[in-house]
Backbone of each chain as nested JSON, in Angstrom:
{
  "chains": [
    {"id": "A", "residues": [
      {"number": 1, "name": "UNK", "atoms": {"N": [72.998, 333.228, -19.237], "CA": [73.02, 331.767, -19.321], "C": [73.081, 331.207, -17.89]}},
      {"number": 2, "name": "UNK", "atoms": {"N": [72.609, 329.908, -17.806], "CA": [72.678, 329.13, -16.309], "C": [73.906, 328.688, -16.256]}},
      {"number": 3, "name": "UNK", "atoms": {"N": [74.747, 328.388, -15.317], "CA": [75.836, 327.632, -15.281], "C": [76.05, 326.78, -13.899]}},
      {"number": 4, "name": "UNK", "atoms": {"N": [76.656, 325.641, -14.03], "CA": [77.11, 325.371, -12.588], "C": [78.578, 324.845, -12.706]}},
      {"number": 5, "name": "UNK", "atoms": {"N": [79.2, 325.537, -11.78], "CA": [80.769, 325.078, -11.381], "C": [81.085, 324.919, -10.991]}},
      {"number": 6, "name": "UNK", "atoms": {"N": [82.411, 323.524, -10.954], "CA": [83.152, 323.048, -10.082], "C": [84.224, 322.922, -10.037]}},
      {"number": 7, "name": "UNK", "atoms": {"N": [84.672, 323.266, -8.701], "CA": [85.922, 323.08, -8.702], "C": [87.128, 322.588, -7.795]}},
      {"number": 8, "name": "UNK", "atoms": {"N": [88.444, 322.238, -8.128], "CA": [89.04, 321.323, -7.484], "C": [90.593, 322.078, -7.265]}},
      {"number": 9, "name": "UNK", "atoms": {"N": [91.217, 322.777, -5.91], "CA": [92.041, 323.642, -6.364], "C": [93.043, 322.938, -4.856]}},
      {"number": 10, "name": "UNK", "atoms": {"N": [93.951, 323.07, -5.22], "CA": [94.942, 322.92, -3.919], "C": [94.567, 323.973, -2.559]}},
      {"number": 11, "name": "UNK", "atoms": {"N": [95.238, 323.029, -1.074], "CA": [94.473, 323.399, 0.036], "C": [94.819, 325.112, -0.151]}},
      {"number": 12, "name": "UNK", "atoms": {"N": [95.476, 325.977, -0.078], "CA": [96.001, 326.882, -0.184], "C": [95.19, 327.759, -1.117]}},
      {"number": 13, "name": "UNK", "atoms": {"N": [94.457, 327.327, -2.062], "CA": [93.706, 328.53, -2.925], "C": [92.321, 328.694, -2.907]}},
      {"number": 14, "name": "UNK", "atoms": {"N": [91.6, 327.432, -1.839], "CA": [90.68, 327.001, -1.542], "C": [89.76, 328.407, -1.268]}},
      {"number": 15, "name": "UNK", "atoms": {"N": [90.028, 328.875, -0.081], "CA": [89.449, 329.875, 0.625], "C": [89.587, 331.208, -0.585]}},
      {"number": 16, "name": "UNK", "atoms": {"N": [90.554, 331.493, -1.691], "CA": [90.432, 332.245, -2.669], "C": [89.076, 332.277, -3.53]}},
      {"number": 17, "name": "UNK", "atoms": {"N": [89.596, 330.903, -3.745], "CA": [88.702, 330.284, -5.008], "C": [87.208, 330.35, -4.494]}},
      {"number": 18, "name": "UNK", "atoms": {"N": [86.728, 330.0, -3.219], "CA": [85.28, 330.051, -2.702], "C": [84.968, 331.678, -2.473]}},
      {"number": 19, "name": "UNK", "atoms": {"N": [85.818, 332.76, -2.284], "CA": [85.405, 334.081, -1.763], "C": [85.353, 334.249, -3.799]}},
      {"number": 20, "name": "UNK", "atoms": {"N": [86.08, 334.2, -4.51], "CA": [85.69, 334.438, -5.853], "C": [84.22, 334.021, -6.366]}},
      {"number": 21, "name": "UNK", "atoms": {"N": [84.215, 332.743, -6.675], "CA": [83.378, 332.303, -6.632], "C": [81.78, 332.731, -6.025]}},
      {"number": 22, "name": "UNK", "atoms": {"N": [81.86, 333.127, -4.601], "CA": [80.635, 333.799, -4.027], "C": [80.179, 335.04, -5.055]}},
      {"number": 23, "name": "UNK", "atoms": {"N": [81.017, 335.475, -5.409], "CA": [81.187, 337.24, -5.834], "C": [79.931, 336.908, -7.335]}},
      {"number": 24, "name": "UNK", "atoms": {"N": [80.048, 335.856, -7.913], "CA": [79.174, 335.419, -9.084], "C": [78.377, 334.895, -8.791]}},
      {"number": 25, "name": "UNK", "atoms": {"N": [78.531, 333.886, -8.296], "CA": [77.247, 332.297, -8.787], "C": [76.841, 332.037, -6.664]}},
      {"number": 26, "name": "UNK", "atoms": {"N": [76.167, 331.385, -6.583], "CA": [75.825, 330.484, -5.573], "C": [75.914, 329.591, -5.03]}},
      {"number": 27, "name": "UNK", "atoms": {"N": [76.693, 329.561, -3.517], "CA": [77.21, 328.346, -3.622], "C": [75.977, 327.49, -2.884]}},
      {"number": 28, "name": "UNK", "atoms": {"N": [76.129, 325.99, -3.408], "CA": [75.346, 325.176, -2.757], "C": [75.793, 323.806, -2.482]}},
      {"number": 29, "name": "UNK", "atoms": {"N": [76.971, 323.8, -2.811], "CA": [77.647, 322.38, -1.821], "C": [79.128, 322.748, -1.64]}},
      {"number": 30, "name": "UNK", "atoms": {"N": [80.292, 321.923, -1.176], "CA": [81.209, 321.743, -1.262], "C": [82.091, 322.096, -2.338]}},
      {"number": 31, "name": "UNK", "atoms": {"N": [82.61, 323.134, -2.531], "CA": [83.006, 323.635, -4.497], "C": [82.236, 323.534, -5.425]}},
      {"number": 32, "name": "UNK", "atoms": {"N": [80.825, 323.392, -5.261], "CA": [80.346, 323.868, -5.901], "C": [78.884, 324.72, -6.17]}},
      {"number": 33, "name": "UNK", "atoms": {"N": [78.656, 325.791, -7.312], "CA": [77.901, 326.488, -7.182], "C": [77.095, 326.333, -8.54]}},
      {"number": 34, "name": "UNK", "atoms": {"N": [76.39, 327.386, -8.294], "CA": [75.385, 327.268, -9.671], "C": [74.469, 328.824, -9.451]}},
      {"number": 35, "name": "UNK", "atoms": {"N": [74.278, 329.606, -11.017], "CA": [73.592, 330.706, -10.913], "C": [73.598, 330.984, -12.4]}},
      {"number": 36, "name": "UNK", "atoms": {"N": [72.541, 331.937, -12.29], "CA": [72.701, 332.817, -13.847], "C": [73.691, 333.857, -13.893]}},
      {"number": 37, "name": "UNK", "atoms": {"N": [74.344, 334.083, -14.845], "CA": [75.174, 334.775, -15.243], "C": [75.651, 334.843, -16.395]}},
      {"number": 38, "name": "UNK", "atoms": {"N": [75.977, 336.479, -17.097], "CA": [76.32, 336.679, -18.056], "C": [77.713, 335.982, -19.05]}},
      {"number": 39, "name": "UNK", "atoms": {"N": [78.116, 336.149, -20.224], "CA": [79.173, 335.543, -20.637], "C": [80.114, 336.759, -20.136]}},
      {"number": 40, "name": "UNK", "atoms": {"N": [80.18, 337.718, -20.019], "CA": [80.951, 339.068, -19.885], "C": [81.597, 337.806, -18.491]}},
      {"number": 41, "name": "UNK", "atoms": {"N": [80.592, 338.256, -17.259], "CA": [81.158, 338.148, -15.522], "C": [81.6, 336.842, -15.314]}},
      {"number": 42, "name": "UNK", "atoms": {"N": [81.326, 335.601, -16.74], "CA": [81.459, 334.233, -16.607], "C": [83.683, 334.538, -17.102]}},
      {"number": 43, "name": "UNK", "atoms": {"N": [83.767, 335.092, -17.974], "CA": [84.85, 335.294, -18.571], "C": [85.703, 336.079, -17.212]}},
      {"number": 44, "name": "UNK", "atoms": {"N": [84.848, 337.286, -16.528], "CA": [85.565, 338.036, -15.429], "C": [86.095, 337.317, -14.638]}},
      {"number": 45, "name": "UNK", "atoms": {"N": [85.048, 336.43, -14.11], "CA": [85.401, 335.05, -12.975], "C": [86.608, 334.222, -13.588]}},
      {"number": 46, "name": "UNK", "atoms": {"N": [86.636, 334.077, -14.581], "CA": [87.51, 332.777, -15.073], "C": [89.23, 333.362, -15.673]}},
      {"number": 47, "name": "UNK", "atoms": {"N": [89.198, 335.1, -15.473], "CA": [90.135, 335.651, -15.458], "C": [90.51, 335.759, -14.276]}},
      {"number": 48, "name": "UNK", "atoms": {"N": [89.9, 336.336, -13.594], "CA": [90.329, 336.604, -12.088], "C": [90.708, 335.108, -11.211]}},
      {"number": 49, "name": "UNK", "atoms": {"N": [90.078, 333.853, -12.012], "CA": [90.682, 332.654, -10.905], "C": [92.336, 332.164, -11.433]}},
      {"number": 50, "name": "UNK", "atoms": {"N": [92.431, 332.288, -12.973], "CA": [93.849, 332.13, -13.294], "C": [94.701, 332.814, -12.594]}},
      {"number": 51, "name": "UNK", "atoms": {"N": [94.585, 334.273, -12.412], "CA": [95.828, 334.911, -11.8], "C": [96.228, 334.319, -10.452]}},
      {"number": 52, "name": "UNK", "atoms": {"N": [95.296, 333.401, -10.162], "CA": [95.805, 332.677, -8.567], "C": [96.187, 331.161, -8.961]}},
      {"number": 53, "name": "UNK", "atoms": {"N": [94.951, 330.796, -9.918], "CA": [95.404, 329.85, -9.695], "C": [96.416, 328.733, -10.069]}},
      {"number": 54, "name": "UNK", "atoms": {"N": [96.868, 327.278, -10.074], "CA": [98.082, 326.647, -10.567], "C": [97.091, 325.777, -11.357]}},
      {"number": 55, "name": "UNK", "atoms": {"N": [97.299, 325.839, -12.894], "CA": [96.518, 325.524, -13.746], "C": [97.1, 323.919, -14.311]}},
      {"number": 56, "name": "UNK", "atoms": {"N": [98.833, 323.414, -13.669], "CA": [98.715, 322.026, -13.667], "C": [98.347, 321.559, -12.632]}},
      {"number": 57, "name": "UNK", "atoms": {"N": [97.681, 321.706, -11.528], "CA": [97.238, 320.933, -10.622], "C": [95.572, 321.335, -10.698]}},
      {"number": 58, "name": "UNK", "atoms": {"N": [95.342, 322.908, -10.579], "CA": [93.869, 322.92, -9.99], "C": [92.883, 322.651, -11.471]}},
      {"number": 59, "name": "UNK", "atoms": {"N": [92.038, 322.663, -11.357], "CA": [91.048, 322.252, -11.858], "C": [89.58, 323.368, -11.82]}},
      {"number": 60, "name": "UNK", "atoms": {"N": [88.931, 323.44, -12.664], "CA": [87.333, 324.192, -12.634], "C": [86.858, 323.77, -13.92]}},
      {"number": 61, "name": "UNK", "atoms": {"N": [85.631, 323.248, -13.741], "CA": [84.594, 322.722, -14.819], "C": [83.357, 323.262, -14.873]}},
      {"number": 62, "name": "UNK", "atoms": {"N": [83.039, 323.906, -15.786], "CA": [81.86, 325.381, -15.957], "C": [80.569, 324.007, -16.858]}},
      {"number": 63, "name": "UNK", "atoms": {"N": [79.702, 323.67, -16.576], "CA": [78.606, 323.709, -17.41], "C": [77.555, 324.51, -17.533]}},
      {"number": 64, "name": "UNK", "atoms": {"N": [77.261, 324.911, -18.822], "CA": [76.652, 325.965, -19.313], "C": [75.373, 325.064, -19.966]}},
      {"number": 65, "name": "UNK", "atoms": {"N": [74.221, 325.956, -19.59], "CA": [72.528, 325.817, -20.138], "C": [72.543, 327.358, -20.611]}},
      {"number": 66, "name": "UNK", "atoms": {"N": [71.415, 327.116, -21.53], "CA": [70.607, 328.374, -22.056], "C": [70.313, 328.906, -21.338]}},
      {"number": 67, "name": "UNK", "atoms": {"N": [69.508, 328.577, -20.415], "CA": [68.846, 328.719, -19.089], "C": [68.274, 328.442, -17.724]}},
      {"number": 68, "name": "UNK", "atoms": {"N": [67.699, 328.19, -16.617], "CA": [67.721, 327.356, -15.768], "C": [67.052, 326.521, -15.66]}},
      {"number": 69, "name": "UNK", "atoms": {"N": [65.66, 326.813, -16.792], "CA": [65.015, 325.832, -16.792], "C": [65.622, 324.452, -17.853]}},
      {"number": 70, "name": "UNK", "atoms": {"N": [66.779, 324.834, -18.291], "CA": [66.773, 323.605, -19.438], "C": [67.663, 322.671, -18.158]}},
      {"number": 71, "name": "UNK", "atoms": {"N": [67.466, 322.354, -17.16], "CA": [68.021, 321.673, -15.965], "C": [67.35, 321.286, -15.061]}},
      {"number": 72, "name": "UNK", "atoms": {"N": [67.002, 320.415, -14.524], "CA": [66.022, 319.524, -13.82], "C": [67.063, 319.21, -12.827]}},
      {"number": 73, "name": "UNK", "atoms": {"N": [66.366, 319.78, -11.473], "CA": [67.526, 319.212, -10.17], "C": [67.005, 318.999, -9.415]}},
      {"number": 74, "name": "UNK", "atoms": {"N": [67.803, 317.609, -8.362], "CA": [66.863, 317.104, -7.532], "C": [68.31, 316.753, -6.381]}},
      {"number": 75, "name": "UNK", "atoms": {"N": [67.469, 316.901, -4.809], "CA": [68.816, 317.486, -3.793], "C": [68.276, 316.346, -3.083]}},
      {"number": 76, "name": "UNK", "atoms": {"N": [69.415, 314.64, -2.986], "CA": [69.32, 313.923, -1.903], "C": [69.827, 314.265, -0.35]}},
      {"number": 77, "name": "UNK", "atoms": {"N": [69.392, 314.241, 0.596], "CA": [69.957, 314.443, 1.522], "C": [69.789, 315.729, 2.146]}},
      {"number": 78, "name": "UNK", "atoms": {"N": [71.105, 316.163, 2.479], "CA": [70.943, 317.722, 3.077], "C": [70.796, 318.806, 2.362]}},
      {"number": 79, "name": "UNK", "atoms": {"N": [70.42, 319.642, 1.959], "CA": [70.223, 320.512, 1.111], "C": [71.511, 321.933, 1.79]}},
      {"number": 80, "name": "UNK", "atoms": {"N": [72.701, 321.813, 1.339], "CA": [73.283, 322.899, 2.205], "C": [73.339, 324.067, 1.66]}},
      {"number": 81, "name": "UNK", "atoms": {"N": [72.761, 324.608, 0.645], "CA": [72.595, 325.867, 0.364], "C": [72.636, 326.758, 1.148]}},
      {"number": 82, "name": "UNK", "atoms": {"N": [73.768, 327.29, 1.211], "CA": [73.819, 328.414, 2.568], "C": [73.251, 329.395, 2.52]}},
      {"number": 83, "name": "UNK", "atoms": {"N": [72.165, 330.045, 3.664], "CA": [71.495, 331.304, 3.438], "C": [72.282, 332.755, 3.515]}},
      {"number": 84, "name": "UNK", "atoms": {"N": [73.201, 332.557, 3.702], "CA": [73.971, 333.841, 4.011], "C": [74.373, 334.388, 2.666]}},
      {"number": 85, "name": "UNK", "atoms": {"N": [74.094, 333.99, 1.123], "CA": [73.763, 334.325, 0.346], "C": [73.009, 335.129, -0.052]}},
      {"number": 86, "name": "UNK", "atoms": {"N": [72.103, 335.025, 0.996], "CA": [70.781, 335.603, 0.832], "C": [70.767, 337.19, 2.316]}},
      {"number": 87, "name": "UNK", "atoms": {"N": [71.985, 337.021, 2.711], "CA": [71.737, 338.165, 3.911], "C": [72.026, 339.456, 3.194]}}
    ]},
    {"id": "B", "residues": [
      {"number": 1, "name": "UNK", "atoms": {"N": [68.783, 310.227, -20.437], "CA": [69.056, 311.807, -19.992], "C": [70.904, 311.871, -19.26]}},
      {"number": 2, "name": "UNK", "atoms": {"N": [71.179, 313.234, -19.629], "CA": [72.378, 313.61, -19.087], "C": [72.646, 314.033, -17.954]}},
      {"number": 3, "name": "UNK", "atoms": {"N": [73.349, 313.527, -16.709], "CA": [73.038, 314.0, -15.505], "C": [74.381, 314.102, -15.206]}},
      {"number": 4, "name": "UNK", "atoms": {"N": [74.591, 315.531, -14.212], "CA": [75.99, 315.679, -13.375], "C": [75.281, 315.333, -12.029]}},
      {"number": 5, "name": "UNK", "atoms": {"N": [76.185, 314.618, -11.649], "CA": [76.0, 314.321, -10.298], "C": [77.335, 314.732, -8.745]}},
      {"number": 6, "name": "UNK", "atoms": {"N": [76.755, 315.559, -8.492], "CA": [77.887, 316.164, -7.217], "C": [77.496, 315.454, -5.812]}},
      {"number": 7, "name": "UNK", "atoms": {"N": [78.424, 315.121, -4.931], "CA": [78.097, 314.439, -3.508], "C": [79.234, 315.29, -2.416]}},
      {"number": 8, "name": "UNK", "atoms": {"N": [78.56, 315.356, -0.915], "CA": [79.729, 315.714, -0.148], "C": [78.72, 314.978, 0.876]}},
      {"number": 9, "name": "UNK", "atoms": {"N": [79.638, 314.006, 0.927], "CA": [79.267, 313.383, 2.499], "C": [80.211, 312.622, 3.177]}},
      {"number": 10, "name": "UNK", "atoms": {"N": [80.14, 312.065, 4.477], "CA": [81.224, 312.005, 5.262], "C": [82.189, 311.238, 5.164]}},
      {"number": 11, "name": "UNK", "atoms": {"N": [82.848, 311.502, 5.975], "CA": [84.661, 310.905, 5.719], "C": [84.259, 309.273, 5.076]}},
      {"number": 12, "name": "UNK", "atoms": {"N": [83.933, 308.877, 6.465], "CA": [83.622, 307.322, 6.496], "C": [82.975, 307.177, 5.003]}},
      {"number": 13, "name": "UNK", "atoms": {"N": [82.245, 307.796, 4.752], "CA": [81.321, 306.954, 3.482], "C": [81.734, 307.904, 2.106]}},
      {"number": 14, "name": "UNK", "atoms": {"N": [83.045, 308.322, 1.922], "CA": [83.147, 308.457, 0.725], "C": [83.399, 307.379, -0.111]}},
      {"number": 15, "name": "UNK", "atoms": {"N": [84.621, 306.931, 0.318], "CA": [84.337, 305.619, -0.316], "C": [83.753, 304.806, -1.179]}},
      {"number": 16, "name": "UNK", "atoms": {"N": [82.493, 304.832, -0.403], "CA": [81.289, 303.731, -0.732], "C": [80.892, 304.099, -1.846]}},
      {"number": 17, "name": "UNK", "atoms": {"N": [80.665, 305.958, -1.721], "CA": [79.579, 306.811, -2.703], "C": [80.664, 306.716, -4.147]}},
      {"number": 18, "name": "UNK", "atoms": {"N": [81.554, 306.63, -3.711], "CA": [82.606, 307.046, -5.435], "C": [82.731, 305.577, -5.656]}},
      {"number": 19, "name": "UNK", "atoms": {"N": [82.439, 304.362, -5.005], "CA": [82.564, 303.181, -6.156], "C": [81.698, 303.194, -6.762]}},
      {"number": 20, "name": "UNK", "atoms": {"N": [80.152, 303.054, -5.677], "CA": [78.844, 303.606, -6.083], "C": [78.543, 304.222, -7.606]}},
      {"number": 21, "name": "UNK", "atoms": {"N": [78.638, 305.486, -7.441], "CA": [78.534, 305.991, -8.443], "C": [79.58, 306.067, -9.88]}},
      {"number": 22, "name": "UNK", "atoms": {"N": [80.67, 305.281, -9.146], "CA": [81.939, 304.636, -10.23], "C": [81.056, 303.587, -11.456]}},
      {"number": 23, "name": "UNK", "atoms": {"N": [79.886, 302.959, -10.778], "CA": [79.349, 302.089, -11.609], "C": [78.038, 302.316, -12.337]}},
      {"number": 24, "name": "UNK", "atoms": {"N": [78.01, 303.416, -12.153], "CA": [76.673, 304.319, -13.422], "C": [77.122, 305.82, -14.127]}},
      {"number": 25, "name": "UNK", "atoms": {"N": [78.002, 305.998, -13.243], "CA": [79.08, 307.658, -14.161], "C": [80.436, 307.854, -14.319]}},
      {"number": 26, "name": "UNK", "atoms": {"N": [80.33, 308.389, -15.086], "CA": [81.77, 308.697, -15.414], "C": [82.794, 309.855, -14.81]}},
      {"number": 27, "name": "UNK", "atoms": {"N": [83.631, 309.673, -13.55], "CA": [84.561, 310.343, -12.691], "C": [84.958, 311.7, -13.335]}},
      {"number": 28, "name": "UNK", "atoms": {"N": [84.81, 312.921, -12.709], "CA": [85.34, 313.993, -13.857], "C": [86.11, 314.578, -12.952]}},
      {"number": 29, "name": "UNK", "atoms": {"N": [86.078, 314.598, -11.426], "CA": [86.493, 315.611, -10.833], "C": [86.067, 315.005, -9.178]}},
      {"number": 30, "name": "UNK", "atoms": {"N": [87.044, 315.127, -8.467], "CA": [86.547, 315.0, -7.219], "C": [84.875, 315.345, -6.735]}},
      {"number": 31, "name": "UNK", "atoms": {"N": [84.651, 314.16, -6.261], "CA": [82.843, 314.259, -6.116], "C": [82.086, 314.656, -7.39]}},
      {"number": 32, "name": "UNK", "atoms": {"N": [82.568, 314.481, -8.238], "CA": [81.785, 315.217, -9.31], "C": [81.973, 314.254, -10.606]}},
      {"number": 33, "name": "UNK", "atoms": {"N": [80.445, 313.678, -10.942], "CA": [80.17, 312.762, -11.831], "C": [79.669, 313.521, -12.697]}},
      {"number": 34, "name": "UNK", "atoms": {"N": [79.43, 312.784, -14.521], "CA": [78.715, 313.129, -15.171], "C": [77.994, 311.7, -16.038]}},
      {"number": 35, "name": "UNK", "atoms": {"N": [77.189, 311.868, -17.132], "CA": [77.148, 310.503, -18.04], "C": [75.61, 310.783, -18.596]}},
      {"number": 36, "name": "UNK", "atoms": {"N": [75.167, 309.755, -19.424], "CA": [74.268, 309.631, -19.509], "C": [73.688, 308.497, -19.118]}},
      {"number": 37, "name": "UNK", "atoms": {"N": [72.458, 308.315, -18.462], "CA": [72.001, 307.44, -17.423], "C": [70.218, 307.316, -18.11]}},
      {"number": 38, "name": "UNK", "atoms": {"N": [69.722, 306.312, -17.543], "CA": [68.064, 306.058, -17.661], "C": [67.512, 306.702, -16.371]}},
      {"number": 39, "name": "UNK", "atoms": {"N": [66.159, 306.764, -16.083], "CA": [65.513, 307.077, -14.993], "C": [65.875, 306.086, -13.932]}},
      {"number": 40, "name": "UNK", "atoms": {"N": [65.486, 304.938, -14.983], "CA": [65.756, 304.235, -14.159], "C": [66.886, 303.593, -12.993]}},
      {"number": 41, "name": "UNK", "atoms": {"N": [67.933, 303.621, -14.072], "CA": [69.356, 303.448, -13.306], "C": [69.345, 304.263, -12.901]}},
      {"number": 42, "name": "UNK", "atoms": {"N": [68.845, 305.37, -12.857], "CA": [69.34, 307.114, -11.604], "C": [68.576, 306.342, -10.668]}},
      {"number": 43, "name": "UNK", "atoms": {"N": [67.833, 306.218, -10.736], "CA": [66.892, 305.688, -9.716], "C": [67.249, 304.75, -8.626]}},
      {"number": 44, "name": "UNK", "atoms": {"N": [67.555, 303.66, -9.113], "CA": [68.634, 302.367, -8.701], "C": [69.509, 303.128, -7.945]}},
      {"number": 45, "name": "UNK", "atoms": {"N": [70.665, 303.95, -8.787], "CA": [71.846, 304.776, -7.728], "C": [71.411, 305.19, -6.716]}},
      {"number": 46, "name": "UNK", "atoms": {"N": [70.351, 305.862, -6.662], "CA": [69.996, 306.633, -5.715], "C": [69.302, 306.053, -4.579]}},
      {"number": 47, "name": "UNK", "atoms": {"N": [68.751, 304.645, -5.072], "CA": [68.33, 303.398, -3.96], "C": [68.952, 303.23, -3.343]}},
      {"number": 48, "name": "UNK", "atoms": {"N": [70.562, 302.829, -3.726], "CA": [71.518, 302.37, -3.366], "C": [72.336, 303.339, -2.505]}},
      {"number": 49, "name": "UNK", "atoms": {"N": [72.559, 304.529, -2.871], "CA": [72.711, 305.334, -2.133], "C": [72.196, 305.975, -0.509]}},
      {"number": 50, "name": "UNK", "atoms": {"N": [70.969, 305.783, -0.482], "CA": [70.416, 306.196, 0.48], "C": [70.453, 304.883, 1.47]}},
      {"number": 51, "name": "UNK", "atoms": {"N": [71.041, 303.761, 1.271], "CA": [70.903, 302.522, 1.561], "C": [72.147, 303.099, 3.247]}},
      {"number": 52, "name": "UNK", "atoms": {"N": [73.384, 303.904, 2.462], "CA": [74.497, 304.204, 3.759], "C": [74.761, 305.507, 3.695]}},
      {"number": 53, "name": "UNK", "atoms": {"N": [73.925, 306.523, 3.0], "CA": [73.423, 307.923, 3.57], "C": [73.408, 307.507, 4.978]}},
      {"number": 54, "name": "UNK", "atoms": {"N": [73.951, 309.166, 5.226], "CA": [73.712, 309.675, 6.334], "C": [72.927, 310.908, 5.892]}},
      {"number": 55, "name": "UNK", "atoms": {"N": [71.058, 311.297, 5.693], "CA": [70.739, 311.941, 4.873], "C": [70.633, 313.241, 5.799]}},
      {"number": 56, "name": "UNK", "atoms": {"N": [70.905, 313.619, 7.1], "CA": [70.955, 314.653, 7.859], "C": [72.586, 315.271, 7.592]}},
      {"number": 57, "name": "UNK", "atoms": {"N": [73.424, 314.584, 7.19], "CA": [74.789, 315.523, 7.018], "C": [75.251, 315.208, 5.458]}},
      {"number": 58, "name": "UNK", "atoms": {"N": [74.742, 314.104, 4.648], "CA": [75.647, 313.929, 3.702], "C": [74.675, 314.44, 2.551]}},
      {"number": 59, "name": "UNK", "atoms": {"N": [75.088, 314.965, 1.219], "CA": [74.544, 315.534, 0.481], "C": [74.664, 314.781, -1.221]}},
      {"number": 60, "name": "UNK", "atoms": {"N": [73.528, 314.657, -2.062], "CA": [73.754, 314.225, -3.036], "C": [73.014, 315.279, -3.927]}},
      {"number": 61, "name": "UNK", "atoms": {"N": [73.667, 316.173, -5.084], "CA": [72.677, 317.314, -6.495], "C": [73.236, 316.518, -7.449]}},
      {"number": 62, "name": "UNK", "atoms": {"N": [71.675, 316.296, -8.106], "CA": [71.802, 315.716, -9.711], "C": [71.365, 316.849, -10.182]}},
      {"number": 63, "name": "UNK", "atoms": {"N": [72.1, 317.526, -11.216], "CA": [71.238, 318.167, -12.466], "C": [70.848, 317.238, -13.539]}},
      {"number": 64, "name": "UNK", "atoms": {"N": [69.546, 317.324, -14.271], "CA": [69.369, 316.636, -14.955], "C": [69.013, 317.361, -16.321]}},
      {"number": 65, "name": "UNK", "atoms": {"N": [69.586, 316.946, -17.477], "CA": [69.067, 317.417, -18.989], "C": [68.81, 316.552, -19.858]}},
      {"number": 66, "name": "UNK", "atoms": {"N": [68.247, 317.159, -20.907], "CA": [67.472, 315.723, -22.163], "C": [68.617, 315.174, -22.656]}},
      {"number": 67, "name": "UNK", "atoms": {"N": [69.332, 315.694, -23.003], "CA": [70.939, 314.66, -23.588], "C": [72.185, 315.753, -23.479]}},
      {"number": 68, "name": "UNK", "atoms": {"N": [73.31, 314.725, -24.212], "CA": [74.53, 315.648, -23.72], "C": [75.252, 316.825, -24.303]}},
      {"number": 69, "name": "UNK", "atoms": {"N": [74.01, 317.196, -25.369], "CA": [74.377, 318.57, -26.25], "C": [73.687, 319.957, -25.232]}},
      {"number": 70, "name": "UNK", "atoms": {"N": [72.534, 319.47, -24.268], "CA": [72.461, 320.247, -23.877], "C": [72.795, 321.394, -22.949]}},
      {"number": 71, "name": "UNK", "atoms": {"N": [74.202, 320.742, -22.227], "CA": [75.303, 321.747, -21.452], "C": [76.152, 321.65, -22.449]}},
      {"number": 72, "name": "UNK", "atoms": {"N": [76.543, 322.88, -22.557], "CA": [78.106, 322.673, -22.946], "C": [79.63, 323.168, -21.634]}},
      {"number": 73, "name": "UNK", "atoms": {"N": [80.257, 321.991, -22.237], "CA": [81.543, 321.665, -20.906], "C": [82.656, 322.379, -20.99]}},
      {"number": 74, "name": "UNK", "atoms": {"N": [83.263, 323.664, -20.05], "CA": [84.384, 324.202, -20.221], "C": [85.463, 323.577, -19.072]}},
      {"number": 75, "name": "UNK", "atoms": {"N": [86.71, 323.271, -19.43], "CA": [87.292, 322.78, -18.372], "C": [88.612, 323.928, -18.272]}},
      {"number": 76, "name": "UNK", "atoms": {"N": [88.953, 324.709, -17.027], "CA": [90.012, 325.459, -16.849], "C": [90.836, 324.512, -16.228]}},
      {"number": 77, "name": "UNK", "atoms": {"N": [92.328, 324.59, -16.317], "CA": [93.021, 324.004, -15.197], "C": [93.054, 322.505, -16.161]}},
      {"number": 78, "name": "UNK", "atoms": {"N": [93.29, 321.863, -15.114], "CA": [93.913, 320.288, -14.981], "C": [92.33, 319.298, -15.353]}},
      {"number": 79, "name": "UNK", "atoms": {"N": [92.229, 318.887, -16.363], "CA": [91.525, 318.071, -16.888], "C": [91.94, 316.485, -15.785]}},
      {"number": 80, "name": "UNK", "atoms": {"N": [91.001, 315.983, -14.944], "CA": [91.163, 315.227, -14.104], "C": [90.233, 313.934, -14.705]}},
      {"number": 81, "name": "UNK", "atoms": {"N": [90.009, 313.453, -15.694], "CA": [89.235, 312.844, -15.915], "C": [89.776, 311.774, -16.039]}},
      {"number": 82, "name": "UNK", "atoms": {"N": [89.446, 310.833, -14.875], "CA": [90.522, 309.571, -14.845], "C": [90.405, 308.753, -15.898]}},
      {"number": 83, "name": "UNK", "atoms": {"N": [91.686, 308.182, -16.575], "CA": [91.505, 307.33, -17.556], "C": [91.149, 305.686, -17.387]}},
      {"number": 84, "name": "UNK", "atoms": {"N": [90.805, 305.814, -15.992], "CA": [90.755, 303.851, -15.781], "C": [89.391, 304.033, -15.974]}},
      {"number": 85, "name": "UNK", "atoms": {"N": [88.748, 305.044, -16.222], "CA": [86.83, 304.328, -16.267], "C": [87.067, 303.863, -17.831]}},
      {"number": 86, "name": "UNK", "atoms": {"N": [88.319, 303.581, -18.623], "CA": [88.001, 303.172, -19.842], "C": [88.564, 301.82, -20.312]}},
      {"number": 87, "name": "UNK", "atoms": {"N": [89.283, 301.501, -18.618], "CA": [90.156, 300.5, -18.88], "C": [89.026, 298.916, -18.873]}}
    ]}
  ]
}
């Protein structure tokens, strides 16, 4: 399935939450990413961010597509998709 | 159509972008809009937007889908969804 996620975590889990995060999906702005991925590694990710994280303050919002095409995206401005994704 | 809309742009002009987009989506999450919108009003926002872009550092991703069955929304953590967009 496609997904993109965001998320909102206190200063302190920040740098967690983005090295997790890399490990799945792609990042392409500021907290947030977007990639295909299974329900298995979507569930892995979302286990592995509880054990850090503080679930009355932080925050993560997963939207899920069938696929990537059922999503139409369009990038004003800078496009910061970092290539080091890609190294 | 159903659109999330994510922004990271600079100090000075956050502000602007979250009343901005305060008045065509609905707040879910720091920088992070959702709703359902026309072409047209995306369109308009995005007029308006680029009006105090800074389009070399500041960043605006719309995903766009046919309506709002077609993501489905998981929220971990702290549901931030301010209640004054209803006041």
């Amino acid at each position: 399935m496609y997904v993109i996620l965001v998320y909102d975590c206190g200063e302190r889990r920040v740098a967690k939450m983005l090295k997790l995060c890399r490990k799945y999906l792609n990042w392409i702005q500021n907290s947030v990413f977007e990639g295909e991925i299974s329900e298995v590694r979507l569930k892995k990710l979302l286990y592995s961010a509880k054990e850090f994280m503080d679930e009355s303050e932080d925050s993560i919002i997963i939207f899920k597509g069938p696929n990537h095409s059922s999503l139409e995206k369009e990038v004003v401005g800078k496009e910061r998709c970092s290539i080091d994704n890609f190294l």
